[in-house]
PQR file with spaces between the fields and no chain letter, atoms N, CA, C, O and H, PARSE charges and radii, in Angstrom:
ATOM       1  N    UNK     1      16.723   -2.198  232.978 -0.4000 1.5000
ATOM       2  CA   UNK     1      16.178   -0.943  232.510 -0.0000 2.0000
ATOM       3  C    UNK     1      16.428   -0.832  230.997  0.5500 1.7000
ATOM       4  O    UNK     1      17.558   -0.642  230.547 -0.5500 1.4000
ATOM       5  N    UNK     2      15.013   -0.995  230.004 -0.4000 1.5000
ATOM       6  CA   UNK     2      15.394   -0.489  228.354 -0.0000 2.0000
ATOM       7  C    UNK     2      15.543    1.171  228.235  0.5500 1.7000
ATOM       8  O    UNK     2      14.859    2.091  228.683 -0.5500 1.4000
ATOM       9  H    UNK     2      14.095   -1.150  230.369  0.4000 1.0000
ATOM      10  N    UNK     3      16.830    1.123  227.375 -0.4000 1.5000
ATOM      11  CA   UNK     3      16.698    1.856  226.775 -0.0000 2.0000
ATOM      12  C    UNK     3      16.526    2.450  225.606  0.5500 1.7000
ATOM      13  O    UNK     3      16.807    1.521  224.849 -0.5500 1.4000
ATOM      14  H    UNK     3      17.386    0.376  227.011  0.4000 1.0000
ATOM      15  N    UNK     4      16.236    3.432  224.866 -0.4000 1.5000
ATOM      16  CA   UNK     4      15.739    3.443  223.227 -0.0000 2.0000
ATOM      17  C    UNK     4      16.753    4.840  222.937  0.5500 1.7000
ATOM      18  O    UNK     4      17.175    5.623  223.788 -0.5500 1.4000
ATOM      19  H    UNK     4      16.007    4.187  225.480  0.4000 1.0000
ATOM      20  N    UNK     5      16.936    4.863  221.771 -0.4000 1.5000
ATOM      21  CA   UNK     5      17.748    5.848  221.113 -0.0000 2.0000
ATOM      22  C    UNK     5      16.290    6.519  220.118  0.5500 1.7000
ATOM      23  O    UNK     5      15.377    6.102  219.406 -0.5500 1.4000
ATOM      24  H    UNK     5      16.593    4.227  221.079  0.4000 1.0000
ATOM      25  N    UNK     6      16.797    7.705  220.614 -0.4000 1.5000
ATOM      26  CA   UNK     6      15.681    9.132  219.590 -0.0000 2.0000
ATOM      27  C    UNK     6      16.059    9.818  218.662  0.5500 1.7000
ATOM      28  O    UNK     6      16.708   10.775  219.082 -0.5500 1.4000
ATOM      29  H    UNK     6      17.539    8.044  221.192  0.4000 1.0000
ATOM      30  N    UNK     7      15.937    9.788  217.232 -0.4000 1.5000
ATOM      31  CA   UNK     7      16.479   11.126  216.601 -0.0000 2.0000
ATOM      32  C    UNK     7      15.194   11.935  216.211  0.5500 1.7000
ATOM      33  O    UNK     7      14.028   11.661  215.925 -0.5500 1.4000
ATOM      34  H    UNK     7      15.409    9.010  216.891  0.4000 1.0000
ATOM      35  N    UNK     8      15.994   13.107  216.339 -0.4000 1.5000
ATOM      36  CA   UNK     8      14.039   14.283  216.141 -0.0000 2.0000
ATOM      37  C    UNK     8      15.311   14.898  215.697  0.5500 1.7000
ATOM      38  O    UNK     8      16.476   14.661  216.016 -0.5500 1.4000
ATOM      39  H    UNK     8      16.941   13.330  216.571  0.4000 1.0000
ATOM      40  N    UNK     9      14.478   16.246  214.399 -0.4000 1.5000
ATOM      41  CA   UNK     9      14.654   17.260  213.708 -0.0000 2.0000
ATOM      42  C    UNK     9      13.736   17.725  214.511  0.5500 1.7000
ATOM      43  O    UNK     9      12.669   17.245  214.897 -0.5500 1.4000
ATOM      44  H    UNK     9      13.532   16.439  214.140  0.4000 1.0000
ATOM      45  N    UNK    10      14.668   19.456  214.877 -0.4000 1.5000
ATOM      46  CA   UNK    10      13.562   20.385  215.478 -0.0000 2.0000
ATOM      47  C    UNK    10      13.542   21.203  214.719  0.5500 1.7000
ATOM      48  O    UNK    10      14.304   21.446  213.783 -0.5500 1.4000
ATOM      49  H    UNK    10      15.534   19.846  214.564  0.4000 1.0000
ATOM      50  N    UNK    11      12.373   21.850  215.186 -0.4000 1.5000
ATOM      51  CA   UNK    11      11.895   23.211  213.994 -0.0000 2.0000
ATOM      52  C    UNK    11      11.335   24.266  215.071  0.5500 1.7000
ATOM      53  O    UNK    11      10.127   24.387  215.277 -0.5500 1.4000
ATOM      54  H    UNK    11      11.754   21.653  215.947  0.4000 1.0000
ATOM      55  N    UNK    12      12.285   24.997  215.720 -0.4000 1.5000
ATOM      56  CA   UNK    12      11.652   25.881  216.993 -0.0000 2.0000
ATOM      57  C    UNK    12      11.165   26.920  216.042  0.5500 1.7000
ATOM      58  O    UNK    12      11.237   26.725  214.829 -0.5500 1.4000
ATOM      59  H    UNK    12      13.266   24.899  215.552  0.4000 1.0000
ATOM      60  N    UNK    13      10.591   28.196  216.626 -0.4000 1.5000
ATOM      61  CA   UNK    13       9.997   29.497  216.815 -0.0000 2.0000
ATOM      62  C    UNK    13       8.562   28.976  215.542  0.5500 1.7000
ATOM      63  O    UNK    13       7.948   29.890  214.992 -0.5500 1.4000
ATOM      64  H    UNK    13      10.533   28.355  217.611  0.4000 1.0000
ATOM      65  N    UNK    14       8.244   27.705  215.265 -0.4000 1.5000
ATOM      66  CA   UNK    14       7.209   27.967  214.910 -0.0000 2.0000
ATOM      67  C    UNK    14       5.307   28.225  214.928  0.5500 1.7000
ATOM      68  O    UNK    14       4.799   28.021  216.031 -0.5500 1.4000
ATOM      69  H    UNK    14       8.743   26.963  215.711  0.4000 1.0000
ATOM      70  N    UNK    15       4.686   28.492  214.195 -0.4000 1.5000
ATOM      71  CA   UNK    15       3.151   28.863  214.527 -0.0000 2.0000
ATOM      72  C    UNK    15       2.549   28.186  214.926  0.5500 1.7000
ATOM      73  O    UNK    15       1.596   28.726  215.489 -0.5500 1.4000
ATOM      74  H    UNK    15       5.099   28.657  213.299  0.4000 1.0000
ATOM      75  N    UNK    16       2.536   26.420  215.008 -0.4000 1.5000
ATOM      76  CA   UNK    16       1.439   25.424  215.863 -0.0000 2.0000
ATOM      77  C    UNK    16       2.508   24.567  216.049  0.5500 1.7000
ATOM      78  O    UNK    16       3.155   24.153  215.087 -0.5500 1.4000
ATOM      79  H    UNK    16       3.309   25.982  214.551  0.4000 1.0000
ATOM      80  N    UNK    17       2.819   24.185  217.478 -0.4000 1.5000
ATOM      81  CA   UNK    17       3.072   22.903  218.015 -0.0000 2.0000
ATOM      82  C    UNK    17       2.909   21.657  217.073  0.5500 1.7000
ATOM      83  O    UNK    17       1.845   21.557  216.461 -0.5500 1.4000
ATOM      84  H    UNK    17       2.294   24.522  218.259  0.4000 1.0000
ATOM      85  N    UNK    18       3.931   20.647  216.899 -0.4000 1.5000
ATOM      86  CA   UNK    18       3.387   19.625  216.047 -0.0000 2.0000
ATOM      87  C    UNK    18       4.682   18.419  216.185  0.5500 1.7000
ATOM      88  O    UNK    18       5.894   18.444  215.973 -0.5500 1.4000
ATOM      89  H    UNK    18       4.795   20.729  217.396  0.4000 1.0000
ATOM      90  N    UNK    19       3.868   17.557  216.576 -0.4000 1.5000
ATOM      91  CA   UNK    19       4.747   16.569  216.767 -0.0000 2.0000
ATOM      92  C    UNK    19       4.822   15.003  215.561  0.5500 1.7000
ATOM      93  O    UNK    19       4.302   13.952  215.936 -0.5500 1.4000
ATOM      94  H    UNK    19       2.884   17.537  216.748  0.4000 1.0000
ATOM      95  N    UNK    20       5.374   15.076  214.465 -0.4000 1.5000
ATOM      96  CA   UNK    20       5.266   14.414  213.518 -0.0000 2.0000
ATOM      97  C    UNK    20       6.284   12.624  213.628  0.5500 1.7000
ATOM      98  O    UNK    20       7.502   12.702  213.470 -0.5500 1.4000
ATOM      99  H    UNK    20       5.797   15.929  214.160  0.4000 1.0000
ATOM     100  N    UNK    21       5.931   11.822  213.775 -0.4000 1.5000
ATOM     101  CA   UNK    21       6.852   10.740  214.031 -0.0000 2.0000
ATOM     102  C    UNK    21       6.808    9.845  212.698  0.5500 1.7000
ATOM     103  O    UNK    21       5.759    9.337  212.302 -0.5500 1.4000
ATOM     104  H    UNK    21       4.941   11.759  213.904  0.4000 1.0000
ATOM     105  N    UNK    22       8.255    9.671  211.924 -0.4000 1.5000
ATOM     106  CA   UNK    22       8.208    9.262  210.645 -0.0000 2.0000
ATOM     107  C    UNK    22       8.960    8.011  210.435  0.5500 1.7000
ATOM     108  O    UNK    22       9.119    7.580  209.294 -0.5500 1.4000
ATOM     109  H    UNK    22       9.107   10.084  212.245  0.4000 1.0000
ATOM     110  N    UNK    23       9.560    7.239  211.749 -0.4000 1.5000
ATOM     111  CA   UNK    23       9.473    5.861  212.119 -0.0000 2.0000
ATOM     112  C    UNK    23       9.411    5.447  213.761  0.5500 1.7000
ATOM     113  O    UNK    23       8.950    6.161  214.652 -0.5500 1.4000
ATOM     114  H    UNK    23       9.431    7.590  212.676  0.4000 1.0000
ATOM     115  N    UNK    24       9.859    4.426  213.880 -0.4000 1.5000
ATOM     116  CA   UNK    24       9.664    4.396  215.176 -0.0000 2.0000
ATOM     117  C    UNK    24      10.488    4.610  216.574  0.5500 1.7000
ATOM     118  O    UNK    24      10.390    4.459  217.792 -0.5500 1.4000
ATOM     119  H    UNK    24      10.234    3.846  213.157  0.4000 1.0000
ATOM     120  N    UNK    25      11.656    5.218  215.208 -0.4000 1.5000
ATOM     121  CA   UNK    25      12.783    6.080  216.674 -0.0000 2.0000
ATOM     122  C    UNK    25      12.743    7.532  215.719  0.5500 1.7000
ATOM     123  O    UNK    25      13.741    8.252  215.719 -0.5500 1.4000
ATOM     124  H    UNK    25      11.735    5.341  214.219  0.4000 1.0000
ATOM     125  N    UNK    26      11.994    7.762  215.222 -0.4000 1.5000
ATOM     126  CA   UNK    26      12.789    9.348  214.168 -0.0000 2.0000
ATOM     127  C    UNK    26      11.295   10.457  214.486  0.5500 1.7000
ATOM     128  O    UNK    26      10.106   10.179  214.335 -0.5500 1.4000
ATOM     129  H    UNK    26      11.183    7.177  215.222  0.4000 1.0000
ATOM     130  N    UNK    27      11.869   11.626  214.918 -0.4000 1.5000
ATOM     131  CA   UNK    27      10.767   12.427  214.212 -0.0000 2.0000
ATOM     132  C    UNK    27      11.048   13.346  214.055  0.5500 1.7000
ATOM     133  O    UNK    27      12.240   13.615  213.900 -0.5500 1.4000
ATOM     134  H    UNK    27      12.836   11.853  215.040  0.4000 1.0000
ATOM     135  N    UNK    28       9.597   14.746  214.003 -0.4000 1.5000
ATOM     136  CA   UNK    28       9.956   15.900  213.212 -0.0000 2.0000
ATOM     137  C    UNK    28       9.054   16.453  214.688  0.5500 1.7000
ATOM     138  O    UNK    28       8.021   16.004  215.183 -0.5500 1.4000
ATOM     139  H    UNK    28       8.630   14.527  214.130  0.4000 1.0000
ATOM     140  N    UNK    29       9.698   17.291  214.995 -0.4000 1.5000
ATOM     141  CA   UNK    29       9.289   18.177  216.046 -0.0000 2.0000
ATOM     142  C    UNK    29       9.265   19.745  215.791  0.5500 1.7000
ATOM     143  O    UNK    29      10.297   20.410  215.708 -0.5500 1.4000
ATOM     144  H    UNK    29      10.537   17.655  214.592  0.4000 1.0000
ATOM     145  N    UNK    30       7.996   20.264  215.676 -0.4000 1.5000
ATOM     146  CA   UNK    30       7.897   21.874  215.627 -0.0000 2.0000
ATOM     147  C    UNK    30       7.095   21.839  216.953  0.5500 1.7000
ATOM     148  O    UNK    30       6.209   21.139  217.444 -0.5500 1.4000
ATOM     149  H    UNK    30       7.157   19.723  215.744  0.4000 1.0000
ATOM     150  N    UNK    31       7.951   23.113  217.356 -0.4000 1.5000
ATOM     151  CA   UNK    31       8.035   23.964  218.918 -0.0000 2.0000
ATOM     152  C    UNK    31       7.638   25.242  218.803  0.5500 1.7000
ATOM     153  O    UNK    31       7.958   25.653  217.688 -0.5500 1.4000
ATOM     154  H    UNK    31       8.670   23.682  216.957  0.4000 1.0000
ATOM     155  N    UNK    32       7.010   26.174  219.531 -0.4000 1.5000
ATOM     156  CA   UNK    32       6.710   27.695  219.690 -0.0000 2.0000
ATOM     157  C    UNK    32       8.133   28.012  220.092  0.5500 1.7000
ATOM     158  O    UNK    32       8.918   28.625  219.368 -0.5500 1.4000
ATOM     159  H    UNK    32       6.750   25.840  220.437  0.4000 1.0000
ATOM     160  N    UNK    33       8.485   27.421  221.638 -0.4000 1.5000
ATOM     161  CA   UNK    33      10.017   28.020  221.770 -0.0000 2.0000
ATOM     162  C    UNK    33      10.685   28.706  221.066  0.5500 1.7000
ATOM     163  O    UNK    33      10.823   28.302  219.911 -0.5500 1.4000
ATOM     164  H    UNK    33       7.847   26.923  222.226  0.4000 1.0000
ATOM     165  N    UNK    34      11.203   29.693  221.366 -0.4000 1.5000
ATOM     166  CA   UNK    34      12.336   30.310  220.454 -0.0000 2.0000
ATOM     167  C    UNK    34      13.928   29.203  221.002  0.5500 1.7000
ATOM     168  O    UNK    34      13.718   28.457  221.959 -0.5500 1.4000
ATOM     169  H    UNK    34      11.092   30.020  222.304  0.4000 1.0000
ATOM     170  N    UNK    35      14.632   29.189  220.694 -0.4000 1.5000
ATOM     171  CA   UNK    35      15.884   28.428  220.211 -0.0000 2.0000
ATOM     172  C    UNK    35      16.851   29.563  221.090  0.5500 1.7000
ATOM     173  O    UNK    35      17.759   30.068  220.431 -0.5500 1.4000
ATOM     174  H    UNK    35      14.802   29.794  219.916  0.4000 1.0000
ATOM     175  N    UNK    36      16.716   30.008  222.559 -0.4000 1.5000
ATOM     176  CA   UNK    36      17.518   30.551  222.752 -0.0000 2.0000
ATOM     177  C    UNK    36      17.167   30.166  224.608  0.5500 1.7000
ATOM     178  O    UNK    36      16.218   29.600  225.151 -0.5500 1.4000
ATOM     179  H    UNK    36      15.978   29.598  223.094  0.4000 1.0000
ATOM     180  N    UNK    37      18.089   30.619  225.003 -0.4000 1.5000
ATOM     181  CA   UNK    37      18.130   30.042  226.657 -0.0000 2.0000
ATOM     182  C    UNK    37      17.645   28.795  226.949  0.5500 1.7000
ATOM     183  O    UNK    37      17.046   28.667  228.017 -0.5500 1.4000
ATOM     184  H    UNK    37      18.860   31.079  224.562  0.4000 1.0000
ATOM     185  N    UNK    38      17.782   27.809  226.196 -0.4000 1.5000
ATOM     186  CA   UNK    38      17.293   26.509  226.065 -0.0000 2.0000
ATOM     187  C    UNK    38      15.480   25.555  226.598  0.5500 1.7000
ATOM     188  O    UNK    38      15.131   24.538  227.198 -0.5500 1.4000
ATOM     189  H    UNK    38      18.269   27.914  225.329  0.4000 1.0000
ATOM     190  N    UNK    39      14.790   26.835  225.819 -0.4000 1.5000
ATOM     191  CA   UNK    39      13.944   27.179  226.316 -0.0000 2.0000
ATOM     192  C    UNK    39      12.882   25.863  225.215  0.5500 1.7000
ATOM     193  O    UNK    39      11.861   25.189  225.355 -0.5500 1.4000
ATOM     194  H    UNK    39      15.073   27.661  225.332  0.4000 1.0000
ATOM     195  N    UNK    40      13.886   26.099  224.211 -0.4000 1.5000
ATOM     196  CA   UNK    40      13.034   24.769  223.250 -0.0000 2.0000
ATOM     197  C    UNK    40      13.483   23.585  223.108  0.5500 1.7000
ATOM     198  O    UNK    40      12.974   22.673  222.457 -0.5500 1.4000
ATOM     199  H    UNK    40      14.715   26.647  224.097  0.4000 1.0000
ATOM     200  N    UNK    41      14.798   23.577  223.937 -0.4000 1.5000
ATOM     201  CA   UNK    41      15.755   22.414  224.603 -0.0000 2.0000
ATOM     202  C    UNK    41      14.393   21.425  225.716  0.5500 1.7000
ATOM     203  O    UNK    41      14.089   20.236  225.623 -0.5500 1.4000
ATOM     204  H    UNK    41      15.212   24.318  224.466  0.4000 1.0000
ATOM     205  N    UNK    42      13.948   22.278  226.493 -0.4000 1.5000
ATOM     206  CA   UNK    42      13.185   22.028  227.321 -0.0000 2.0000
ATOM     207  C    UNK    42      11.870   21.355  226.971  0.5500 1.7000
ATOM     208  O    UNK    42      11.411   20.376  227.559 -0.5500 1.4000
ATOM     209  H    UNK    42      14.195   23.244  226.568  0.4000 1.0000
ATOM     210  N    UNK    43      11.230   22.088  225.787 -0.4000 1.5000
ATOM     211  CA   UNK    43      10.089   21.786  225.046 -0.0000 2.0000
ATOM     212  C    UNK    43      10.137   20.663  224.697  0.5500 1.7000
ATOM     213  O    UNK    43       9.215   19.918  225.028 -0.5500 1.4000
ATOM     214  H    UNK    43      11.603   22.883  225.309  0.4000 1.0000
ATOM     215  N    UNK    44      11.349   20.111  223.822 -0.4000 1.5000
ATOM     216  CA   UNK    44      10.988   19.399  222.972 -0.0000 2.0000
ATOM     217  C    UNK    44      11.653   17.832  223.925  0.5500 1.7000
ATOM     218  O    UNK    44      11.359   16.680  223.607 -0.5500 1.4000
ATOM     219  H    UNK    44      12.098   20.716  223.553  0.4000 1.0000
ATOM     220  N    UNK    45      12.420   18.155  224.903 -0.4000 1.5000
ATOM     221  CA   UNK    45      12.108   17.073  225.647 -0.0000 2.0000
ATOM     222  C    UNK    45      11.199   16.495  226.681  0.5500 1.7000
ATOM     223  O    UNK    45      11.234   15.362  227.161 -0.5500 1.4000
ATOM     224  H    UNK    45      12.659   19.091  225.161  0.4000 1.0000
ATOM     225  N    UNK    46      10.041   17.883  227.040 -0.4000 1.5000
ATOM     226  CA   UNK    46       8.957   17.165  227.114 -0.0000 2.0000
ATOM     227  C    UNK    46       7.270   16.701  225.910  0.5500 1.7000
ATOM     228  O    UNK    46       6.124   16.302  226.117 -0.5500 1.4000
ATOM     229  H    UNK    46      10.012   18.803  226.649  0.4000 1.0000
ATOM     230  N    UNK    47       7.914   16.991  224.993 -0.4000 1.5000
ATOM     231  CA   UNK    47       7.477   16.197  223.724 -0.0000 2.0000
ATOM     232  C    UNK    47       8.083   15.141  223.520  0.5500 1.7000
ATOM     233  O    UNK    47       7.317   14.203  223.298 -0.5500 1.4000
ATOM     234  H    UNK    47       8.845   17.315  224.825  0.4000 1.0000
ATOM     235  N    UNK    48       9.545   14.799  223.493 -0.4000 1.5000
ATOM     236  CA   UNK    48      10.035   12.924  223.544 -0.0000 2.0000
ATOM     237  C    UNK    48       9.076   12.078  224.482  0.5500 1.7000
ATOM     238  O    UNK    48       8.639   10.949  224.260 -0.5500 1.4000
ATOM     239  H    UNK    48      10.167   15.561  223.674  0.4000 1.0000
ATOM     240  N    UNK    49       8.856   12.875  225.564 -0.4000 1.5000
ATOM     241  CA   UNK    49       8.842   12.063  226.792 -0.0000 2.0000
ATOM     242  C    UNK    49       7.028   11.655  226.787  0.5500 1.7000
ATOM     243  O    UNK    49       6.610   10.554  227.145 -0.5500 1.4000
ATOM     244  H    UNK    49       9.212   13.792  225.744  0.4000 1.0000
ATOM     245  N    UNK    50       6.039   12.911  226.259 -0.4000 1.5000
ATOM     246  CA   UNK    50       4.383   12.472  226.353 -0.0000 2.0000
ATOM     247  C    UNK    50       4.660   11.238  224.898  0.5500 1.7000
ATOM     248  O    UNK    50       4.104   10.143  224.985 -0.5500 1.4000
ATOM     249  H    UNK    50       6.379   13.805  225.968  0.4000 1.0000
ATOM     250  N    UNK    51       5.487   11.542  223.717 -0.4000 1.5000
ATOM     251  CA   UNK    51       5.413   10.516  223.357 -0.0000 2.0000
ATOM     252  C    UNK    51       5.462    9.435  223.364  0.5500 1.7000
ATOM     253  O    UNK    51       4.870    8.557  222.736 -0.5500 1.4000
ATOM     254  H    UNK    51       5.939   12.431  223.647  0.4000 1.0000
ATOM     255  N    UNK    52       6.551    9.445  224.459 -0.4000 1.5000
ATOM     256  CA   UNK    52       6.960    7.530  224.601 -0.0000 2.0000
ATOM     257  C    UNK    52       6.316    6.933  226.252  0.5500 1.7000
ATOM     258  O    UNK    52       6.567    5.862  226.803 -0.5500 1.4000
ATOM     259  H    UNK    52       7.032   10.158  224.969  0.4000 1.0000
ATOM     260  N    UNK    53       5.529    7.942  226.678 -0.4000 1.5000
ATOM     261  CA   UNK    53       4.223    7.743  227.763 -0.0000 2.0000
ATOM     262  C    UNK    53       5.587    7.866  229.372  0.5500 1.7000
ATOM     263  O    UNK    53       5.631    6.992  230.237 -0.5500 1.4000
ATOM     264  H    UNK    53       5.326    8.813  226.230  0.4000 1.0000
ATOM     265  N    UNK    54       6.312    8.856  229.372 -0.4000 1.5000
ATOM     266  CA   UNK    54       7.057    8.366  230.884 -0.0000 2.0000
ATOM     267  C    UNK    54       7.401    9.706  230.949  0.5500 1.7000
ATOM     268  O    UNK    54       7.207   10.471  230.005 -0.5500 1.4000
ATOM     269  H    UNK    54       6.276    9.566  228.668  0.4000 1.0000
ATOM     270  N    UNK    55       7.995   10.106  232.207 -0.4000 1.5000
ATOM     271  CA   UNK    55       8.353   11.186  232.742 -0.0000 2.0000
ATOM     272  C    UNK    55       9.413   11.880  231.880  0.5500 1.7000
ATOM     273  O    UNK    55      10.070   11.263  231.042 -0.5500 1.4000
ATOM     274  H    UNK    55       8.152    9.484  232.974  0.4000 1.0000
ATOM     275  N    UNK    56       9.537   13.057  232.098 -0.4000 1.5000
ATOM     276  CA   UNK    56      10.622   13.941  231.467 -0.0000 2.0000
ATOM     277  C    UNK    56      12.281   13.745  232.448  0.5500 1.7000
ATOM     278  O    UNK    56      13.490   13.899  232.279 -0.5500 1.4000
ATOM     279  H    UNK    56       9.004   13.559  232.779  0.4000 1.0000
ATOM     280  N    UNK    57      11.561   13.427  233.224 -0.4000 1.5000
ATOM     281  CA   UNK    57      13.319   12.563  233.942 -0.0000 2.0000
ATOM     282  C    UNK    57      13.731   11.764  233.029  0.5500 1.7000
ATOM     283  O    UNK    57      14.810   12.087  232.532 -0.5500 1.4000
ATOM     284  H    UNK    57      10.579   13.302  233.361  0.4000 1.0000
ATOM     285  N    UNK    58      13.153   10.650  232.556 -0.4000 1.5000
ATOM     286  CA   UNK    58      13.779    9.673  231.698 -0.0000 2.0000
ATOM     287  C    UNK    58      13.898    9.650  230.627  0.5500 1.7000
ATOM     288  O    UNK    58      13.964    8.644  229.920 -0.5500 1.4000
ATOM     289  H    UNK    58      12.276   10.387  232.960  0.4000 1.0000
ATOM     290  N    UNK    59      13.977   11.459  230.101 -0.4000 1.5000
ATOM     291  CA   UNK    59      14.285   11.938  228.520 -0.0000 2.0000
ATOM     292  C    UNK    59      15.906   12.731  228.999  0.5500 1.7000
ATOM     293  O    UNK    59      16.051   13.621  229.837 -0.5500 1.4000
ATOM     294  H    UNK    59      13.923   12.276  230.675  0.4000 1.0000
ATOM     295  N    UNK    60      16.801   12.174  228.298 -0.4000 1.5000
ATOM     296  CA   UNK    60      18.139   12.842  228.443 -0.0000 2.0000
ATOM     297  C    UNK    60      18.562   12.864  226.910  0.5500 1.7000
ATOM     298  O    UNK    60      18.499   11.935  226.104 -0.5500 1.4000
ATOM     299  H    UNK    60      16.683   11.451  227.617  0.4000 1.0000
ATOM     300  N    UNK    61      19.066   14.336  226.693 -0.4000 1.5000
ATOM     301  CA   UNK    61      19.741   14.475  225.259 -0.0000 2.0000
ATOM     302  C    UNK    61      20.984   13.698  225.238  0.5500 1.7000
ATOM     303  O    UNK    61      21.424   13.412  226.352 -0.5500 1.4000
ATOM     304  H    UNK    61      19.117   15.090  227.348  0.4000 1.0000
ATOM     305  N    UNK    62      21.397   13.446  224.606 -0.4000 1.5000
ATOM     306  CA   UNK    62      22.852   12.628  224.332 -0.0000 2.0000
ATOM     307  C    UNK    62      23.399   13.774  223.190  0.5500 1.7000
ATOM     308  O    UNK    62      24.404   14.401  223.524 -0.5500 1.4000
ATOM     309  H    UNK    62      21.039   13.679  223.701  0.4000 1.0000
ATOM     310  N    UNK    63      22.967   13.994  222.243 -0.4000 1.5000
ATOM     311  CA   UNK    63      23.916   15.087  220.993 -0.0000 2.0000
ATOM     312  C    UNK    63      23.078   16.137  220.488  0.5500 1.7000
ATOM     313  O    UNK    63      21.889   15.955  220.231 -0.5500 1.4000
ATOM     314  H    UNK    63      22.150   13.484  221.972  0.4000 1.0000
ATOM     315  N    UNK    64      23.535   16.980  220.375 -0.4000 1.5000
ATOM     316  CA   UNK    64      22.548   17.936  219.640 -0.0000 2.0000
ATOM     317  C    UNK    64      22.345   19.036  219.784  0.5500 1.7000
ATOM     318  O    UNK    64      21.637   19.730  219.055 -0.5500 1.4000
ATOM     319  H    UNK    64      24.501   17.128  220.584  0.4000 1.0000
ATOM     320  N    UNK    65      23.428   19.670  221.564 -0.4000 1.5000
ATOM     321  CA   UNK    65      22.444   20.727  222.212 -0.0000 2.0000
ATOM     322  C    UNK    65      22.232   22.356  221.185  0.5500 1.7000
ATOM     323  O    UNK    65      21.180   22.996  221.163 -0.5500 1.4000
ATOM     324  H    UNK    65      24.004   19.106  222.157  0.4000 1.0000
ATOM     325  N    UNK    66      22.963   22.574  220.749 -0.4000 1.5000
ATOM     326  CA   UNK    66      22.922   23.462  219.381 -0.0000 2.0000
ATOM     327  C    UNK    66      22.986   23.198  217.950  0.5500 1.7000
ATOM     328  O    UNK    66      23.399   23.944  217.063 -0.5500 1.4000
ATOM     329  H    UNK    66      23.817   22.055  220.767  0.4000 1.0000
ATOM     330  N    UNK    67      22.556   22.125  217.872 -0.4000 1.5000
ATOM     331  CA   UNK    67      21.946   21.776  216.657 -0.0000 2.0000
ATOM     332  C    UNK    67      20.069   21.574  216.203  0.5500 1.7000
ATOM     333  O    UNK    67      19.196   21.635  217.069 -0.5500 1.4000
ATOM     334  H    UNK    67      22.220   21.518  218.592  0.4000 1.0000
ATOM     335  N    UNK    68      19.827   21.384  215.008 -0.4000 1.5000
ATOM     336  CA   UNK    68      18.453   21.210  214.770 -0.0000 2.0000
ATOM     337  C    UNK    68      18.187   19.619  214.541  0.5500 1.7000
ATOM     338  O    UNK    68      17.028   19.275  214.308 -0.5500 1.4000
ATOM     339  H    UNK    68      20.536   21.335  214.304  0.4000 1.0000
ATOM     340  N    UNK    69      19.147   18.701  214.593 -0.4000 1.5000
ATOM     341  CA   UNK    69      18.931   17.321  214.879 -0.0000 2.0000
ATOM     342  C    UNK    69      19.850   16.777  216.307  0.5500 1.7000
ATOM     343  O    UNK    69      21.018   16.932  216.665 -0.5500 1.4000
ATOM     344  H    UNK    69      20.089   18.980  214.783  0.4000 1.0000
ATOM     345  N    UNK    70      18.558   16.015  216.929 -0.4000 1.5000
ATOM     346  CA   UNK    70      18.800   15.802  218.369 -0.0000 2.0000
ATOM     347  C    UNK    70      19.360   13.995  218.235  0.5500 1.7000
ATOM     348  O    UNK    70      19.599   13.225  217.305 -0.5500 1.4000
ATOM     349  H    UNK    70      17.609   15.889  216.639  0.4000 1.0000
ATOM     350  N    UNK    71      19.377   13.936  219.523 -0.4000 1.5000
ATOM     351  CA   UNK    71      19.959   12.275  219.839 -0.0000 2.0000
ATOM     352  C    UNK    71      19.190   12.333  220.812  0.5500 1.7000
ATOM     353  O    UNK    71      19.432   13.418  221.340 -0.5500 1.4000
ATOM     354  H    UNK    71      19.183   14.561  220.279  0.4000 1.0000
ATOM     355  N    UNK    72      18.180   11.677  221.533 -0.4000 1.5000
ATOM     356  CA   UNK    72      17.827   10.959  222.838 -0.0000 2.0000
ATOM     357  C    UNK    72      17.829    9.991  223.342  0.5500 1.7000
ATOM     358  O    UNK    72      17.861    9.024  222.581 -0.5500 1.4000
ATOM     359  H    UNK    72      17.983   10.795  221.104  0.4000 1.0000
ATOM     360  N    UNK    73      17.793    9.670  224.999 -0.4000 1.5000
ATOM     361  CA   UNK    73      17.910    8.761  225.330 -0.0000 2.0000
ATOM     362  C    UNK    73      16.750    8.333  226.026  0.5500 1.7000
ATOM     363  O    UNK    73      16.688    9.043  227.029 -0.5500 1.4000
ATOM     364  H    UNK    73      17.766   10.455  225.617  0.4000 1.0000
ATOM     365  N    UNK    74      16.014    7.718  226.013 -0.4000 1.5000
ATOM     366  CA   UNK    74      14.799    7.343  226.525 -0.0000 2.0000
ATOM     367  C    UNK    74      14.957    6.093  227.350  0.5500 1.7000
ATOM     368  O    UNK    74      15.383    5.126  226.720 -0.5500 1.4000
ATOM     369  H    UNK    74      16.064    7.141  225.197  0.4000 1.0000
ATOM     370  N    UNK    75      14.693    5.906  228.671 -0.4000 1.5000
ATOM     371  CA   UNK    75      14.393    5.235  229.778 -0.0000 2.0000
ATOM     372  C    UNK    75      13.199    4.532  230.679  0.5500 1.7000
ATOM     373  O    UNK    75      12.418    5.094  231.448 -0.5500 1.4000
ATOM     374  H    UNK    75      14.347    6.692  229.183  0.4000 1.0000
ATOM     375  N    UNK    76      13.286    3.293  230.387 -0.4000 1.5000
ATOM     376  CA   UNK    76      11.902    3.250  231.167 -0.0000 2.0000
ATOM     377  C    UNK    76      12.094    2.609  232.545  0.5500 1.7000
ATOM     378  O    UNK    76      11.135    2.484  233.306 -0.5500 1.4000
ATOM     379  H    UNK    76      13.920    2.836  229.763  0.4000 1.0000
């Protein structure tokens, strides 16, 4: 089973969805979510997951949970 390491900057409560990828483990993630009941926790790991084409099961945070830069773990 590969696995890949993710870093994303999030940018919750903002005006359009946007998923920006600025290499091939890094990106920039803006979310509508607001940043509270882990509601953009949720979002933005099913944005890791349409990116790298696999289920949101096989998106797990590793660092980050109250921060605006994440760690993922991606599974295939």
């Amino acid at each position: 089973m590969a696995t890949k390491t993710v870093y994303v900057k999030v940018f919750p409560d903002a005006r359009k969805e946007k998923v920006v990828q600025l290499a091939d483990d890094t990106f920039e993630i803006y979310v509508r979510e607001p940043a509270q009941g882990n509601r953009a926790n949720m979002r933005i790991r099913e944005c890791v997951a349409r990116a790298f084409g696999v289920t949101i099961e096989h998106v797990r945070m590793q660092t980050g949970q109250r921060s605006r830069k994440k760690v993922f773990i991606v599974t295939n």
